[in-house]
C-alpha positions, -999 to +999 in steps of 0.1 A: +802+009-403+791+042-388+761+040-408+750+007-394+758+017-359+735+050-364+707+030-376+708+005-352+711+027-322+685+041-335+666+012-339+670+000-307+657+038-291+628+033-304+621-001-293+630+010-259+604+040-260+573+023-272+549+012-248+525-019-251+490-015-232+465-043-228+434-034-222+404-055-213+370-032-217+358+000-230+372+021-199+407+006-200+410+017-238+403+051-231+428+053-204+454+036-227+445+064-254+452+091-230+483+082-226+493+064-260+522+077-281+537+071-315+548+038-320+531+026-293+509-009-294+472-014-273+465-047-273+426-054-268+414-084-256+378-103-264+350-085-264+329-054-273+346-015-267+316+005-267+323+044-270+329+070-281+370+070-281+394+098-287+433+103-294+439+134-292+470+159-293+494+129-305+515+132-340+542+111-357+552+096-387+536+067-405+562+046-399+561+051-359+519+047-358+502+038-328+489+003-332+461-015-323+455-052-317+428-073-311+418-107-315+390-120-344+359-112-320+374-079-306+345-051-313+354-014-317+316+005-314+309+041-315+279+027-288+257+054-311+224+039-326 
C-alpha cells in the first residue's frame, strides 16, 4: 500500500508541475522555449514557425521530455535557404 501511495503522489506532482503552452507563430514558440521545462507540452497551432529556435539550459529524463504538438500542417523551419 505504501508503494502505491508513493507512486501515485508522485504521479500526481508531476502532473501538477507541467505546463502546457499554446503558441500560435514563430515568436510565441520562442517565448514558450524560454521558459519550457521537463515534461512540459507546447502545443502549436496551423501554420509555418520560421526560425531559428533554441532550448537551452533545460535537462531531464526521457521519461519527463518536453513535448511538442502540432496539427498535420504545422511547419517547424530553420527559415535558412
Amino acid at each position: 500500500m505504501k508503494i502505491f501511495l508513493f507512486f501515485l503522489v508522485s504521479f500526481l506532482v508531476s502532473c501538477i508541475q507541467s505546463i502546457t503552452y499554446s503558441v500560435r507563430d514563430s515568436d510565441q514558440l520562442q517565448d514558450a522555449l524560454d521558459k519550457v521545462k521537463a515534461g512540459d507540452t507546447i502545443n502549436m497551432d496551423s501554420g509555418v514557425y520560421k526560425g531559428q529556435f533554441k532550448v537551452q539550459g533545460r535537462s531531464g529524463k526521457k521519461s519527463n521530455a518536453i513535448r511538442f504538438i502540432g496539427k498535420k500542417d504545422t511547419i517547424l523551419t530553420s527559415g535558412i535557404d
